[in-house]
N, C-alpha and C positions, 0 to 999 in steps of 0.2 A: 759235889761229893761223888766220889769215882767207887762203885762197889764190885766187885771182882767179881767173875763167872766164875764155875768150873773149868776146868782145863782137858782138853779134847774130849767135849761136851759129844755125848753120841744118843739123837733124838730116838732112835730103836731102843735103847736102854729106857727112854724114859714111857714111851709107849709101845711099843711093838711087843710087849707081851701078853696082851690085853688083861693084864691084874688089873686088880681094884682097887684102888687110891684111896685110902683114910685117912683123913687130916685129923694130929693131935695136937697141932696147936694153929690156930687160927684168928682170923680177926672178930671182933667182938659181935656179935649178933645173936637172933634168938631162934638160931637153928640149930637142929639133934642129927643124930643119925647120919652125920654128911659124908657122902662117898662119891667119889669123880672115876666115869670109865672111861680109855682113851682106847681107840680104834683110827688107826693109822691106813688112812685113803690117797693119802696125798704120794707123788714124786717128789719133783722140785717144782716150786719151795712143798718142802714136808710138812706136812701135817695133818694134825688127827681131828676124828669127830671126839669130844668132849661132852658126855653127861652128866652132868650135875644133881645127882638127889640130896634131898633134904627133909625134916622135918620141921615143922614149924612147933617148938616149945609149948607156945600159950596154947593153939589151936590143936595141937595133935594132925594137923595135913600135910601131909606129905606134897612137895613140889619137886620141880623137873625145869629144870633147861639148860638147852642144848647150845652148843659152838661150836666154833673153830679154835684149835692150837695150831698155830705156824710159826714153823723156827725164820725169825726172821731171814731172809737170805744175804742182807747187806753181809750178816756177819759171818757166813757160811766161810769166806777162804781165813779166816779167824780162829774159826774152831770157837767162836764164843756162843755163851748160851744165852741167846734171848730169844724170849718167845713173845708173839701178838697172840692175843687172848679176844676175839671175834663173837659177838653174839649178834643175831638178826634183830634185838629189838634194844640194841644199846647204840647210842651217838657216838661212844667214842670207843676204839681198841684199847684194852688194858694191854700195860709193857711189861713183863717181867724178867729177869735176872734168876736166871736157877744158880743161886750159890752153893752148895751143896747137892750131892746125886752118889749116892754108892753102891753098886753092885745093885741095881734094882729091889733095893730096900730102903732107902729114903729119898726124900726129895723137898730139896728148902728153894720157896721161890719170894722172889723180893720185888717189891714195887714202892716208889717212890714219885709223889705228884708233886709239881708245883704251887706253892702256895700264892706267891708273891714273887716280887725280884730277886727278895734275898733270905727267902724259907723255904725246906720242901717238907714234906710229910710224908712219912712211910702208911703205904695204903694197903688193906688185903694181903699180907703178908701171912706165906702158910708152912707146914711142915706137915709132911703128908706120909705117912708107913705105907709101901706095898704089903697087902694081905697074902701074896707068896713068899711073903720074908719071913710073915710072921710063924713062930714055932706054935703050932696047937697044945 
């Protein structure tokens, strides 16, 4: 199954304003309060430091951690949006597909895992509001 990027995907739009990223719709868990900050360090390949806060529902603690966003560079003469999604204490890089991104007020990102040979499963899939979009 072939899912479609955005079209002259520009990673400064998606981080280089350092807003604060609030997802309202996300995948199922039992976190509150989730906001991702992106701070863009990188050249080529670009990418940013990512923090992840959260709440934990049951508990009431607040967690934290930290990665890498890097627009992949395979697809840089592309202009397609895919990002590697890097943590220091994960096995494996998460892949995602920004289908969606408008004026630095949304941002829809898609992941799709392999199941088997002939299934795949949409994983972590988010839609996320810039908090300089939103109107007070």
């Amino acid at each position: 199954m072939n899912v479609n990027t955005v079209d002259n995907f520009s990673f400064e739009r998606l981080s280089g304003n350092e807003a604060v990223w609030y997802p309202v719709i996300s995948y199922a868990n039992n976190g509150d309060c989730q906001r991702v900050y992106f701070t863009v360090w990188g050249a080529l390949p670009l990418s940013t430091e990512m923090d992840h806060l959260w709440k934990n529902v049951s508990s009431g603690v607040w967690h934290r951690r930290q990665g890498r966003v890097i627009w992949d560079e395979s697809y840089y003469p592309y202009g397609l949006a895919v990002l590697r999604v890097e943590y220091p204490d994960a096995a494996d890089v998460m892949v995602y597909r920004v289908i969606g991104l408008e004026d630095d007020e949304f941002a829809i990102f898609y992941r799709c895992v392999n199941v088997n040979r002939r299934n795949r499963q949409g994983k972590n899939n988010h839609i996320y509001v810039n908090v300089h979009a939103v109107p007070l």
